[in-house]
C-alpha positions in Angstrom: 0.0 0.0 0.0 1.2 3.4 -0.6 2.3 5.8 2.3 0.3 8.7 3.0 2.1 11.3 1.4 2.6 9.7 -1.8 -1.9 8.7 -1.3 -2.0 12.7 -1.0 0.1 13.6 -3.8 -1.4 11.2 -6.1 -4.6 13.0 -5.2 -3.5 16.9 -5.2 -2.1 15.5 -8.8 -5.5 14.7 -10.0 -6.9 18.3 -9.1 -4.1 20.4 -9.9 -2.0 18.3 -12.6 -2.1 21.8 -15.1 -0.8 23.8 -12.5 2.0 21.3 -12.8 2.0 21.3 -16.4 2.1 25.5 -16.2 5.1 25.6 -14.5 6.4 23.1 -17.0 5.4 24.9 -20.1 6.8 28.1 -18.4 9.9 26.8 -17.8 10.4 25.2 -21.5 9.4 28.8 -22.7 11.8 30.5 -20.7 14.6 28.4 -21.9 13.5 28.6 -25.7 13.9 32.2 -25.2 17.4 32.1 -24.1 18.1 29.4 -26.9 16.5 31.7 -29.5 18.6 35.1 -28.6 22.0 33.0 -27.2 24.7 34.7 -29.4 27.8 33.1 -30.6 30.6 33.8 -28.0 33.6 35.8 -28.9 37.0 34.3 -28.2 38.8 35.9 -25.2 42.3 36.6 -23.9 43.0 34.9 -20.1 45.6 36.8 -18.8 48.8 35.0 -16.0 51.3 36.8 -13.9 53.7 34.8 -11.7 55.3 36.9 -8.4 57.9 35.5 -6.3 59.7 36.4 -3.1 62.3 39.0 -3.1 65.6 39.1 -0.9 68.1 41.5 -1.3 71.4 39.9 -1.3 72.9 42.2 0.9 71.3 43.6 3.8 73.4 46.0 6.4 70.5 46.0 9.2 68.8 43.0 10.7 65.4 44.3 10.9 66.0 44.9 6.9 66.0 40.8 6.7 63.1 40.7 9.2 61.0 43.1 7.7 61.7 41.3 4.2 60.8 37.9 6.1 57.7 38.6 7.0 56.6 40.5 4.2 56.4 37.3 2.3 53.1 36.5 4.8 50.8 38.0 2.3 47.2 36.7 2.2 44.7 36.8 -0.5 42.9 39.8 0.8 46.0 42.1 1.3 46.7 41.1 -3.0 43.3 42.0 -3.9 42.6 44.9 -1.7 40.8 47.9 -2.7 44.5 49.6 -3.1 45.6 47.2 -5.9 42.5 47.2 -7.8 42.0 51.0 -7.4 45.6 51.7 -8.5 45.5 49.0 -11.5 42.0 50.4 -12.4 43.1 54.0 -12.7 46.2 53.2 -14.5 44.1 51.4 -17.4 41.0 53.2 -17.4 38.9 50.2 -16.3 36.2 49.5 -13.9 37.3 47.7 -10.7 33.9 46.0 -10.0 34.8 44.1 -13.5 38.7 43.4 -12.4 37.0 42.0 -9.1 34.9 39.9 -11.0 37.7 37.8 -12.9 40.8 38.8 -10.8 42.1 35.6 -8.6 45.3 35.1 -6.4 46.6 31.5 -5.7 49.2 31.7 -2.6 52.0 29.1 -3.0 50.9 26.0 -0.7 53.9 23.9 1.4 54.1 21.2 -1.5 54.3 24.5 -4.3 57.0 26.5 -5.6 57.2 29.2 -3.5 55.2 31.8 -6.1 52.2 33.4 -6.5 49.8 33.1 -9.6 47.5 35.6 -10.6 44.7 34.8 -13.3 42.5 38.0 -14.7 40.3 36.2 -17.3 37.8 37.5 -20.2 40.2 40.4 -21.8 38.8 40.9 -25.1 42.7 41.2 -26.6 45.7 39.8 -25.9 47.5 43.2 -25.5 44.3 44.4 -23.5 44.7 41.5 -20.4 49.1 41.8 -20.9 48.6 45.6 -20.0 45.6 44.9 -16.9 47.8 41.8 -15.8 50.6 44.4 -15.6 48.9 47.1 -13.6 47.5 44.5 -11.5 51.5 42.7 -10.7 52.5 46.2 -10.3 50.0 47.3 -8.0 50.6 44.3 -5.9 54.3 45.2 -5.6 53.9 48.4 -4.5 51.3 47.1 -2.1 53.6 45.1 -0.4 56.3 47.7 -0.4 53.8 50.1 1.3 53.3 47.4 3.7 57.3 46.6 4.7 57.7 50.3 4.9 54.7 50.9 7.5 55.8 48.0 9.5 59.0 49.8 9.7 57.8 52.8 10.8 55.3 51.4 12.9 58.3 49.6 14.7 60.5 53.1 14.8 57.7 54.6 16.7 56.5 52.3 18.7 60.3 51.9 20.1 60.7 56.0 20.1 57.2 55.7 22.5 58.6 53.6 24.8 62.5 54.5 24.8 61.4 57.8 27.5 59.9 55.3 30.1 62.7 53.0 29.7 65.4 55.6 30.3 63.1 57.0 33.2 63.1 53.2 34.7 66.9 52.9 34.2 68.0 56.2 36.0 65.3 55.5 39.0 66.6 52.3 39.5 70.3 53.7 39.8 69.4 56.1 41.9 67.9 53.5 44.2 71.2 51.7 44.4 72.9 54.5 45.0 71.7 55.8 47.9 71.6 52.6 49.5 74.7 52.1 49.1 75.0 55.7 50.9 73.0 54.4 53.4 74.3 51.2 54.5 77.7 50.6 52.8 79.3 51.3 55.4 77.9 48.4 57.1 78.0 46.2 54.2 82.0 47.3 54.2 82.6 46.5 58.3 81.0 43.2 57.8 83.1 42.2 54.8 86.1 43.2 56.5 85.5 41.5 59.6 86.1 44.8 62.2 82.1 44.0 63.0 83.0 40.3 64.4 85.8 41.9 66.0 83.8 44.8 68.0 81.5 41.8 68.9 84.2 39.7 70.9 85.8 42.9 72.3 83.2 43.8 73.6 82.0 40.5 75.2 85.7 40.4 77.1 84.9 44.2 78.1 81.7 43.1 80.1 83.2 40.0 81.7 85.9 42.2 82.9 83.5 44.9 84.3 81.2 41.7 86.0 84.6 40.2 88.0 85.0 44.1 89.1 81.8 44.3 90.1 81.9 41.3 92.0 85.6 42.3 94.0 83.5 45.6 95.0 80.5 43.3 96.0 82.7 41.9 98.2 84.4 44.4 100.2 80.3 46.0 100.4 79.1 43.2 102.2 82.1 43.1 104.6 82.0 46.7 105.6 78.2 46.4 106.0 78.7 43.1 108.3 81.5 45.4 110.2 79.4 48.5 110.6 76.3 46.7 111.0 74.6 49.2 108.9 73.4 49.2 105.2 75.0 51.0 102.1 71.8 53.8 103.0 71.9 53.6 106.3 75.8 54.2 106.1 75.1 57.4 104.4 72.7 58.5 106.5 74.8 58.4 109.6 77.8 59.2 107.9 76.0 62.6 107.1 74.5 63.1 110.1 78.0 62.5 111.9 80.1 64.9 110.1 77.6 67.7 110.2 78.9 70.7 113.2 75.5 71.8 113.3 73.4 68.9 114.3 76.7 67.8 116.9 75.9 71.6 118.4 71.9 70.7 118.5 73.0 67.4 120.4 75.0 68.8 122.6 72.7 72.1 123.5 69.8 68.5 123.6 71.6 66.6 126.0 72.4 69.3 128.4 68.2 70.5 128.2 68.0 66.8 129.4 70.3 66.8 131.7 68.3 69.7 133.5 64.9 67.9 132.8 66.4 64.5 134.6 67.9 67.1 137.4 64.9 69.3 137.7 62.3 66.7 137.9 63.9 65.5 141.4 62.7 69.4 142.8 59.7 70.0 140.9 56.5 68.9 139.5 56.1 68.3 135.7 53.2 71.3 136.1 56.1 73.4 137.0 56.9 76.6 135.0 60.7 75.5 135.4 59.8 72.1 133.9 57.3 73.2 131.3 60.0 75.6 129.8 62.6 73.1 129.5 60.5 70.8 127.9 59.0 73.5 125.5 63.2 73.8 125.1 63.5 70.5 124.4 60.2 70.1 121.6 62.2 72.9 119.8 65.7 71.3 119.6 64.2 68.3 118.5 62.7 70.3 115.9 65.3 71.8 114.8 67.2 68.8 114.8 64.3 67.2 112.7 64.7 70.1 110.6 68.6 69.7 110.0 68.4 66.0 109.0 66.2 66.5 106.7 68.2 69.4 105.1 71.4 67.3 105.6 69.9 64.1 103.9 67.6 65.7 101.4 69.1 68.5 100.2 66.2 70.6 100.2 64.1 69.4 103.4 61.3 68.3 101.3 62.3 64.9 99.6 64.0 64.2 102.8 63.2 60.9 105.2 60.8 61.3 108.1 63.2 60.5 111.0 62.3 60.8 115.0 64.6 63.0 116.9 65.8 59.4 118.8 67.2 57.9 115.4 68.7 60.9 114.5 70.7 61.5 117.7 71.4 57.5 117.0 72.7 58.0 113.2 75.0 61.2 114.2 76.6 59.3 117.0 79.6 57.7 114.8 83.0 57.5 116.3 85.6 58.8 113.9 86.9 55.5 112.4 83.2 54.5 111.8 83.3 57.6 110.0 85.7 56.4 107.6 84.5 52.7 107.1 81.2 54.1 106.1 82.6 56.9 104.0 84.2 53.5 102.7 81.1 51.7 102.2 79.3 54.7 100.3 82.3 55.2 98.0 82.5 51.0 97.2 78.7 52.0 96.2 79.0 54.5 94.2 82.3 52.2 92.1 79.8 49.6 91.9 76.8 51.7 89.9 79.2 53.2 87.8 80.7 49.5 87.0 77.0 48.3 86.4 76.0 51.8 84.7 79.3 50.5 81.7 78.1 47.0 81.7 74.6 48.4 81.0 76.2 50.2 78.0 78.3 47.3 77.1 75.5 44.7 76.8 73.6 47.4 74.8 75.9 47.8 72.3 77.0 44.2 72.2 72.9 44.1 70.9 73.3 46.9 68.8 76.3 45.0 67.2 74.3 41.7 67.0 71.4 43.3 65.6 73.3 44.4 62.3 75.6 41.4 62.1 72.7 39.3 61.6 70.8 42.2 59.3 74.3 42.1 56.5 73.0 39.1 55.1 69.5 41.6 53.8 71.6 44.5 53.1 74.0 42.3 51.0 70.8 40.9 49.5 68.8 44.1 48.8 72.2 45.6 47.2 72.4 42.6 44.9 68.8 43.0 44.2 69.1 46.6 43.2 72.2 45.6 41.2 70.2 43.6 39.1 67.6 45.6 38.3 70.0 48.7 37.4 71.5 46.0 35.2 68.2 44.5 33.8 66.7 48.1 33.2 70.0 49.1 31.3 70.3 45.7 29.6 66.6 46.8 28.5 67.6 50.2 27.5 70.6 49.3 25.3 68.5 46.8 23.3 66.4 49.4 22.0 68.8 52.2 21.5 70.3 48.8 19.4 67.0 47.9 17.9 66.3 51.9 17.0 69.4 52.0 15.6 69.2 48.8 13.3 65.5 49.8 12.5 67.1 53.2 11.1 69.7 51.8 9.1 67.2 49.2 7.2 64.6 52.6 6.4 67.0 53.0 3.5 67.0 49.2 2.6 62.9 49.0 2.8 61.9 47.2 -0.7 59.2 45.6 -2.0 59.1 41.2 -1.1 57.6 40.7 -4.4 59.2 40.5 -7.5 57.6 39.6 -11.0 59.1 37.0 -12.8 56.5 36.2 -15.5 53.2 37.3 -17.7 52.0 36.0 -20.7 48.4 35.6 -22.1 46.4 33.1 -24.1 43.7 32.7 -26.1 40.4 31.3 -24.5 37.7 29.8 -27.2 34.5 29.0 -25.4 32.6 25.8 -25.6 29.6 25.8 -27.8 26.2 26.1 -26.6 24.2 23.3 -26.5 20.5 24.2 -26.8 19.0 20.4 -26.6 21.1 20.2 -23.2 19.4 23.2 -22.1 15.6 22.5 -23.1 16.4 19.0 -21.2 17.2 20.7 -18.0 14.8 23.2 -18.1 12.3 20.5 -18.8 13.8 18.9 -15.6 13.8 21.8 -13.9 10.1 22.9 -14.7 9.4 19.4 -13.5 10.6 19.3 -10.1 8.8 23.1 -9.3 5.6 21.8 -10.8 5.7 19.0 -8.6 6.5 21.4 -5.9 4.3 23.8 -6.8 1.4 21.1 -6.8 2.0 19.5 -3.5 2.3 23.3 -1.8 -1.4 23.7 -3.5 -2.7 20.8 -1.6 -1.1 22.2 1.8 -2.9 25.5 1.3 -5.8 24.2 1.2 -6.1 22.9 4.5 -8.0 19.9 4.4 -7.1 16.1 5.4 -6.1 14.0 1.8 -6.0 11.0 3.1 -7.5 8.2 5.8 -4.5 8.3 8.1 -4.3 11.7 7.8 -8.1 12.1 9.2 -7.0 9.3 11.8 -4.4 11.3 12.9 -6.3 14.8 12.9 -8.9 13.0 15.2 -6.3 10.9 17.7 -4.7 14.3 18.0 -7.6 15.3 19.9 -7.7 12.0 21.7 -11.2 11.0 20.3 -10.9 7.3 19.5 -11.9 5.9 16.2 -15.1 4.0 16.2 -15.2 2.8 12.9 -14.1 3.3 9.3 -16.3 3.0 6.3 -14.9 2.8 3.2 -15.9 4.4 -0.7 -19.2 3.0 -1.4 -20.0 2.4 -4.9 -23.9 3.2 -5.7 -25.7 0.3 -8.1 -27.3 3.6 -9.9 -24.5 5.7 -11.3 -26.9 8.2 -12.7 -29.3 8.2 -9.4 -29.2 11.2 -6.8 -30.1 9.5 -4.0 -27.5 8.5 -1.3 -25.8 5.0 -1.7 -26.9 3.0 0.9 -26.2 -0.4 2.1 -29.6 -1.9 1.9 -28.6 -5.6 0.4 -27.8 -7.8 3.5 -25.3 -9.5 1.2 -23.4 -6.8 0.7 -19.7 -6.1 1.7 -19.7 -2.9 3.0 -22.3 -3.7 5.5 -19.2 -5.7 7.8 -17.7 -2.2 8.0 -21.2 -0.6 9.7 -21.9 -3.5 11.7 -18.3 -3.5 13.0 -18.6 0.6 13.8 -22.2 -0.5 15.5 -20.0 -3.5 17.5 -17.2 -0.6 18.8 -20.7 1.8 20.1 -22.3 -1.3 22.0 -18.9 -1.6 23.5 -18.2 1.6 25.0 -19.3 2.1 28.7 -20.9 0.1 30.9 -24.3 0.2 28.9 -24.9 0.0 25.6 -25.2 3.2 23.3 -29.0 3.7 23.1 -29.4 7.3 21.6 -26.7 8.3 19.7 -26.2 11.7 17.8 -24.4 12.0 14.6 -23.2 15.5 12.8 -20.0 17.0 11.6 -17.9 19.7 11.4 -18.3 20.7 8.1 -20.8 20.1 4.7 -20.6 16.9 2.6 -18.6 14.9 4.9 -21.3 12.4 5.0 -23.0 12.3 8.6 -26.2 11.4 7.1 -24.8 8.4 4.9 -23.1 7.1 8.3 -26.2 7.9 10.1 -28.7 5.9 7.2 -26.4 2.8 6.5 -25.3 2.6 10.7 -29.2 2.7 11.5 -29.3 0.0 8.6 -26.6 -2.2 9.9 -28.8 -2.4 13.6 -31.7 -3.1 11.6 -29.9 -6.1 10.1 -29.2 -7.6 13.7 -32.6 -7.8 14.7 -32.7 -4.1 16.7 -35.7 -1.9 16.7 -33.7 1.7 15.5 -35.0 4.9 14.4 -33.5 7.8 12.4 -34.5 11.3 13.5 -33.9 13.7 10.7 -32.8 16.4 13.2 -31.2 18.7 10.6 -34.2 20.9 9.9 -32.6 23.5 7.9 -32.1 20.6 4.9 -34.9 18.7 3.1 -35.2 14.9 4.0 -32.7 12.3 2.5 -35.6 9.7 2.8 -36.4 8.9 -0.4 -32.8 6.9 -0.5 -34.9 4.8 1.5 -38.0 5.0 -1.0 -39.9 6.8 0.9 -41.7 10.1 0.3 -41.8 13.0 2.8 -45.1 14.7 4.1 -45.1 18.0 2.7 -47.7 19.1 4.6 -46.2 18.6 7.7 -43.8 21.7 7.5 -47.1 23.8 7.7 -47.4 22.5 11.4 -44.2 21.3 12.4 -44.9 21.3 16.4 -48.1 19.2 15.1 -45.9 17.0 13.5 -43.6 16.1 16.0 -46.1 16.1 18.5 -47.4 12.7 17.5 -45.0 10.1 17.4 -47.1 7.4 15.7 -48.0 10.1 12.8 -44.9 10.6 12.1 -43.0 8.0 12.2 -42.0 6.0 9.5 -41.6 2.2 8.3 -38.6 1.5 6.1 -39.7 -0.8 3.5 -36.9 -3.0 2.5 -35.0 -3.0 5.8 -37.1 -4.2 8.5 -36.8 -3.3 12.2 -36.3 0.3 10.8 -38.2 3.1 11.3 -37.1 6.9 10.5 -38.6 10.2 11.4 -38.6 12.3 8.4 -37.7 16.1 8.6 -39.9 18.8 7.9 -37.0 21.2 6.6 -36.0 23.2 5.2 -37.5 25.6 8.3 -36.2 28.6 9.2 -37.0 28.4 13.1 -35.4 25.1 13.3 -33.5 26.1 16.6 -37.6 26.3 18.2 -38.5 23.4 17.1 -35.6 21.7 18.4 -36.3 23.2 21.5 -40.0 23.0 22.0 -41.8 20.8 24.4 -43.2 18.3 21.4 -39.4 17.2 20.1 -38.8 16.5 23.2 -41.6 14.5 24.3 -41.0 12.4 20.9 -37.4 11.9 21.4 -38.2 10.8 25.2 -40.9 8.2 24.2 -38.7 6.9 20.9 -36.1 5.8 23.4 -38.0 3.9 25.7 -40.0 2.2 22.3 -36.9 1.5 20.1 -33.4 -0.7 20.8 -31.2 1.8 18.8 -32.1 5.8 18.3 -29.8 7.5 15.5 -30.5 11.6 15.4 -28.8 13.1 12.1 -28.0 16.5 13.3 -26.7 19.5 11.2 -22.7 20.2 11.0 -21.2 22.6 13.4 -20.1 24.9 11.3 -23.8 25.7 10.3 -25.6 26.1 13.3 -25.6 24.8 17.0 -29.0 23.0 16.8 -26.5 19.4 17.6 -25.7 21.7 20.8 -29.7 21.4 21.7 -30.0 17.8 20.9 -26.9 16.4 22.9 -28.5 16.2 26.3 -31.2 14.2 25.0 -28.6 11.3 23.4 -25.7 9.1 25.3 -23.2 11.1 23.5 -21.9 12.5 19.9 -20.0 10.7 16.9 -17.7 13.3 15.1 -17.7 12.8 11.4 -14.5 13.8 9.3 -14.1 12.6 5.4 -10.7 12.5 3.4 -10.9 15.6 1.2 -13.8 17.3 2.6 -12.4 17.9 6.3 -10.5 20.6 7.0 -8.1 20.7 9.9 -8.7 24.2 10.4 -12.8 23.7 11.9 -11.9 20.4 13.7 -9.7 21.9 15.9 -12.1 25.1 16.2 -14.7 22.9 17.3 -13.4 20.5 18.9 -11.3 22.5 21.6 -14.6 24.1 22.9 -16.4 20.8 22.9 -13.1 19.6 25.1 -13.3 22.0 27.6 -16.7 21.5 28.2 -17.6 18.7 30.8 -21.7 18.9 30.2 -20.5 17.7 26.9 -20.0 13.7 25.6 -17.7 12.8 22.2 -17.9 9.3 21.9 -15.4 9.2 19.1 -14.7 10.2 15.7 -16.1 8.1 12.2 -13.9 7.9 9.0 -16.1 8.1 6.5 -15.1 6.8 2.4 -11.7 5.8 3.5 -9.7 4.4 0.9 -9.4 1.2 1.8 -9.5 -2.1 0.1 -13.1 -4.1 0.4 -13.2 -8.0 -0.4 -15.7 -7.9 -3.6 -16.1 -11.7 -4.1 -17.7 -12.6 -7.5 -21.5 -12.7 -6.5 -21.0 -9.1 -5.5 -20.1 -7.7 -9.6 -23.8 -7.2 -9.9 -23.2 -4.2 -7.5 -20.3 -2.6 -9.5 -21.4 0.1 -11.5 -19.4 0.6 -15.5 -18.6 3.7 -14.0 -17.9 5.8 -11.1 -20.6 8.2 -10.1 -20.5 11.6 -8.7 -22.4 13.6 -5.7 -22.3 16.5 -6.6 -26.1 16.8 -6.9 -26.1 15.4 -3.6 -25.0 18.9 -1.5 -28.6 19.7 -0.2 -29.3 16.1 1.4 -25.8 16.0 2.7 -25.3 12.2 0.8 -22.0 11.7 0.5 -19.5 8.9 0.7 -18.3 8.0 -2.8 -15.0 10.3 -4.3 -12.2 12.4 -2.0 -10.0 14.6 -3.6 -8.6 17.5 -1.5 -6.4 18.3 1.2 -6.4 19.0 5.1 -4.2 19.6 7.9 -4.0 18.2 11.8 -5.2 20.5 14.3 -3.0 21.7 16.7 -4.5 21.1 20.5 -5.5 18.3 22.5 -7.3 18.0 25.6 -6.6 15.9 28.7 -10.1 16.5 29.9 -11.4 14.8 26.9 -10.5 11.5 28.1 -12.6 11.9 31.4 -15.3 12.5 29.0 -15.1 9.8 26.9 -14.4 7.7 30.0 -17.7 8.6 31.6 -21.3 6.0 30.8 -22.8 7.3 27.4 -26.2 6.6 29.1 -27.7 10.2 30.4 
């Protein structure tokens, strides 16, 4: 079987084969015309020039050699820059948009001869491309001459820009060494000449020299003390006290005041004027003498001890020789702070002198550091004054690194045309855009082509298929009526009873009242209503049609039967009797239908009215199976009125007559509604093979017919020819939907 898109080609074919052949014709056209006015071709000139590398043999400079070195990394662009073409251009009076068009560069590749080709093809003479190929080689010379001289200068500049910060570097990093050298070479000097180490152990015998001093004077301290019995202070203290006249006057004049005291106090009462005076005598020596220690020992009688008049007459009381041992003891005392007072100074410098032998190892570190940077820095500076120099010298050696070595033209005949090749490929040509042109037709129109297409259209919605009917042929090729499937031998009666078979098995009850429409005209809900309510008929079920669509006449003289007329007069009349207006099928029997009274113009009242109702209610508890043929979507919403009544709705779609456009815009509404029941969706004249066994020909018509006529009673179901495309939602809620009992 063929695949889909070659189904739906095959059909957009059939409809629109002379756009196809258009496109062909036109293309056939278009290349006769270009056969008929193709002129001979004139025989032109291809011009070649051949550049190679340029050295000069004797270069004085090194940057001369460099420059010339990379000079030779031209690239295509630099050779045909708007320089070179301008330049050649001017020079021969020609265009350089037409140069541009047939001027090429081939760079030599590693495996090459180190040279450069350049082609400039379509000169009308020989002497004509020789003199272009010329200006061009020329041109490209010069270009890369103008190139080595830039680089030059670029590199004399960029050096003389950055010579002043490199001298400036240079001098501050002398200047830096030299006055740390001011600063510490002095040090750095010592300690490489040793004096440092030196100072160190000098020093160190110095302070054990003044520590065995200090401990001979120690000595003779403590034995004095242990002779006098008095410490280094106290020695003082009476030493001063001793040797002063003034306070041995004060002890004298005290002692004699006593003396009285002792003698008077034998005589007299202590109350006695006599007594009271002496002692007031004896307060104010003591006072005095007070007074006088203090300005012997302190100086000044303010920083001086507090000492009773008792301890003072004690301390002043030295014998002569005591005298001299403590003037010994104070002297030893004042030998020994001057002895600690220069070890003090020794151990201090002896850390001084530590303290920078172990810092030379820095300083000798820093200096070298700073040495190598003046270096570096000067190293730097005389490389460019080098490089500036060199880069001088080679401004007067500056050439070009291309040299021509070759140019010649030749003669260029073109090939013949060929005006059979060209007819052939535009016929090839016109071909492939007809087809394309063909199969874009059948997208644009936006309808389903084919059977899977439809399948696919409708499972993108999630409705599940609940049965496929296939092309039925009518008996009567010249008849108007709609084909139905009223022989019980024939074979496209399995394919109703199997879509009747999938409806008995969906929900827990079987589908009683089912309603049939679609979304769209002549997509043939009425033929799957007629043959469906047939193929119930067939197994022994009591159905009814009801010919809900009462904006369309009746399709019930398929069934050879003949509508009231009269009835449209009183519609609600009508309908109001059920047995009146029902119908008896006669060739099929267990069917009954309903017919309708359309074409009305208040069909949606009808639908709605009290009587319809009541009929529809009473036909489902009197019949097995209740079909209700309602209007298409599109049209009106009168299948909106009658869903309530039914167990749930069967969407119709046909190959060629659905378009994917109004399924998805009335199926996504339908969707979101939850009131709402879609059972499924019905293929209907699906292209699909049916078994036709030979006792069956007597159905097969010499011909195909056509429906054309069949528009007003909606009887379709034989021929598909047009397009369609899938819609573009789905629904998760349709599935709950489905999922619920079709019974109301």
């Amino acid at each position: 079987m063929a695949s889909s898109i070659v189904k739906r080609y095959q059909i957009a074919f059939a409809k629109y084969k002379w756009f196809g052949f258009a496109v062909v014709v036109l293309c056939l056209a278009g290349a006769g015309a270009v056969v008929m006015t193709k002129e001979t071709p004139e025989t032109t000139y291809d011009a070649r020039g051949v550049l190679s590398y340029y050295r000069p043999p004797v270069t004085f400079s090194d940057t001369g050699g460099l420059i010339q070195e990379q000079g030779k990394a031209l690239t295509e662009e630099i050779l045909k820059s708007d320089f070179v073409l301008n330049t050649a251009a001017t020079k021969v009076q020609e265009d350089p948009k037409r140069i541009r068009k047939t001027f090429t560069v081939r760079l030599p590749k590693p495996e090459t001869p180190p040279v450069i080709m350049v082609y400039y093809d379509g000169a009308p003479s020989e002497k004509r491309g020789l003199e272009i190929m010329q200006a061009l080689l020329d041109a490209m010379i010069s270009q890369s001459r103008l190139i080595n001289t830039e680089r030059l200068r670029t590199l004399i500049t960029t050096i003389n820009q950055r010579l002043p910060e490199v001298e400036q570097n240079l001098d501050e990093a002398e200047r830096k060494l030299e006055q740390y050298e001011r600063q510490q070479g002095v040090a750095i000097l010592a300690a490489r000449s040793g004096s440092l180490a030196s100072e160190i152990v000098t020093n160190q015998a110095q302070q054990a020299q003044l520590r065995m001093q200090i401990e001979g004077v120690q000595g003779q301290m403590i034995d004095l003390e242990a002779r006098l019995g008095l410490t280094v202070d106290q020695a003082y203290v009476s030493q001063a006290l001793s040797a002063d006249p003034i306070i041995a006057d004060l002890r004298a004049s005290l002692h004699q005041i006593e003396t009285q005291i002792s003698l008077s106090s034998k005589n007299f009462r202590p109350a006695h004027p006599q007594m009271v005076e002496l002692r007031k005598q004896q307060e104010a020596y003591n006072q005095l003498l007070e007074n006088r220690a203090a300005e012997v020992i302190g100086g000044d009688g303010i920083t001086a001890p507090l000492l009773s008049g008792t301890q003072i007459r004690k301390d002043s009381s030295l014998d002569p020789e005591r005298q001299r041992l403590a003037q010994m003891l104070i002297g030893l005392s004042t030998q020994k702070e001057s002895l600690e007072g220069q070890l003090r100074a020794m151990e201090n410098r002896e850390e001084e002198l530590r303290r920078e032998y172990a810092t030379l190892p820095n300083l000798q570190l820093e200096q070298q550091r700073l040495a190598q940077q003046v270096a570096l820095h000067k190293q730097r500076y005389d490389r460019m004054q080098t490089a500036l120099s060199d880069a001088l010298a080679a401004e007067a050696e500056t050439v070009s690194s291309l040299v021509l070595q070759q140019i010649y033209a030749s003669p260029k005949t073109p090939p013949p045309f060929n005006a059979m090749l060209t007819l052939v490929m535009a016929g090839v040509i016109g071909t492939v855009l007809g087809g394309g042109v063909i199969f874009v037709l059948s997208l644009l129109e936006g309808k389903y082509y084919t059977m899977e297409e439809v399948k696919a259209g409708l499972q993108e919605f999630d409705l599940r298929i609940l049965g496929i009917l296939p092309k039925v042929i009518s008996s009567d090729p010249e008849s108007k009526l709609m084909p139905l499937i009223l022989d019980s031998r024939s074979p496209y009666l399995t394919f109703c009873e199997q879509l009747r078979s999938n409806l008995r098995r969906l929900g827990e009850k079987p589908i009683k009242m089912l309603l049939i429409t679609s979304v769209g005209l002549d997509e043939g809900k009425s033929f799957c209503a007629y043959n469906l309510a047939i193929a119930s008929a067939r197994a022994g079920k009591r159905t009814l049609i009801i010919e809900t669509d009462l904006r369309s006449a009746s399709a019930c003289r398929s069934l050879k039967l003949t509508p009231d007329t009269s009835a449209s007069l009183e519609p609600l009349r009508y309908y109001g009797d059920l047995s009146h207006c029902i119908r008896l099928a006669p060739e099929v029997e267990e069917l009954y239908i309903i017919p309708s009274v359309g074409p009305l113009p208040n069909s949606a009242a009808i639908l709605e009215s009290n009587e319809m109702r009541r009929s529809i209610e009473e036909a489902a508890h009197r019949f097995d199976m209740v079909i209700l043929d309602a209007p298409p979507l599109s049209v009106c919403n009168d299948a909106f009125l009658l869903e309530p009544l039914t167990d749930g709705m069967a969407i119709v779609a046909r190959p060629g007559y659905t378009q994917s456009s109004l399924l998805a815009e009335y199926l996504e509404p339908l969707i979101e509604q939850e009131e709402t029941t879609i059972l499924g969706g019905i293929i209907n004249g699906a292209d699909i093979p049916v078994n036709l066994a030979d006792n069956f020909s007597e159905f097969l018509p010499e011909y195909p017919p056509t429906h054309d006529s069949f528009e007003p009673f909606e009887t379709e179901g034989s021929d598909i020819s047009l397009n369609g495309v899938r819609g573009d939602r789905t629904s998760s809620s349709l599935r709950k939907r489905v999922g619920k009992s079709p019974n109301k």
